[in-house]
RODO-2510 file (C-alpha; in nm, 4 decimals, decimal comma):
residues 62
     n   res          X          Y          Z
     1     x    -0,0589    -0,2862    -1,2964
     2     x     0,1857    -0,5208    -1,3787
     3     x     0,6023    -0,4649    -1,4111
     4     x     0,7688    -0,5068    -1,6875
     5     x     1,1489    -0,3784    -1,6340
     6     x     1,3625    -0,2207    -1,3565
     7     x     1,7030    -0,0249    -1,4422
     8     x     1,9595     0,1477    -1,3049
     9     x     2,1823     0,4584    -1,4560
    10     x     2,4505     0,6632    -1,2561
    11     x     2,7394     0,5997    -1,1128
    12     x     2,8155     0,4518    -0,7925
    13     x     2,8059     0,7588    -0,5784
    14     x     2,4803     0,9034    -0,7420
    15     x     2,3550     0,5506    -0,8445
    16     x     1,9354     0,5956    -0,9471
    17     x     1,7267     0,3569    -1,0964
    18     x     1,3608     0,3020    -1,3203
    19     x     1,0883     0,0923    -1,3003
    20     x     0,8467     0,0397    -1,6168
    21     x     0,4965    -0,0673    -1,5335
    22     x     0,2321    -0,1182    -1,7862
    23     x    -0,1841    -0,2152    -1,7792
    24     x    -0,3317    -0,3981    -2,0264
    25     x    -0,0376    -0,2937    -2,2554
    26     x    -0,0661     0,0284    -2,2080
    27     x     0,2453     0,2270    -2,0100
    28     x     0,1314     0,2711    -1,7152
    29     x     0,3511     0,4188    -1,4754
    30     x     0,7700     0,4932    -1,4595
    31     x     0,9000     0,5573    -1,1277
    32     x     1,2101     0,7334    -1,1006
    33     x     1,4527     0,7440    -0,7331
    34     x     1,7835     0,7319    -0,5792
    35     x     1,9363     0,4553    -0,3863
    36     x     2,1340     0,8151    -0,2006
    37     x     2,0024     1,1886    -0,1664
    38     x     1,7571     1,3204    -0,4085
    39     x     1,5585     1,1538    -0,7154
    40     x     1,7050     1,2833    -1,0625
    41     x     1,5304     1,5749    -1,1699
    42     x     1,5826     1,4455    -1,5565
    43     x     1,5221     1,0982    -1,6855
    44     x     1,8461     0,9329    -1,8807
    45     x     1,8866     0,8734    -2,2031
    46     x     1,7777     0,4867    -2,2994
    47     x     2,1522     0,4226    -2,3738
    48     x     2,2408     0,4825    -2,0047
    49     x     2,0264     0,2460    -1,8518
    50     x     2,1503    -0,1171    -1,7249
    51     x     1,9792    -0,3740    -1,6055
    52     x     1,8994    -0,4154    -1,2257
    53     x     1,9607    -0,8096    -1,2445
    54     x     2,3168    -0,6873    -1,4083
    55     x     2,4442    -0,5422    -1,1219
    56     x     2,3536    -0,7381    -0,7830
    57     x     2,4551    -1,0942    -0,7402
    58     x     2,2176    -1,3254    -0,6670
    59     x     2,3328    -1,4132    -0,3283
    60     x     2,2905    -1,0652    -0,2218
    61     x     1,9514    -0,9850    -0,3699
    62     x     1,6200    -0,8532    -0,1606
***
């Protein structure tokens, strides 16, 4: 599988995020959590999502 795009939705306190995986261009997966408490039990609307690079520095990346 290969990634193709990571997002996050939510606001700070319930702050969640996406990742998009695909295989031979096919979707392939979409995993769904929560940086705090419990995974969302629905998936946002598209218009909700921001990038993952958007919101941490560089400096303070993994």
């Amino acid at each position: 599988m290969n990634f193709l795009a990571e997002f996050l939705f939510g606001t700070h306190e319930d702050i969640s995020g996406t990742i998009v995986w695909e295989q031979s261009g096919v979707l392939a997966g979409l995993e769904v959590y929560a940086f705090a408490g419990d995974a969302p039990k629905t998936l946002p609307s598209p218009d909700a999502l921001r990038p993952f690079s958007d919101e941490i520095p560089v400096s303070q990346s993994w």
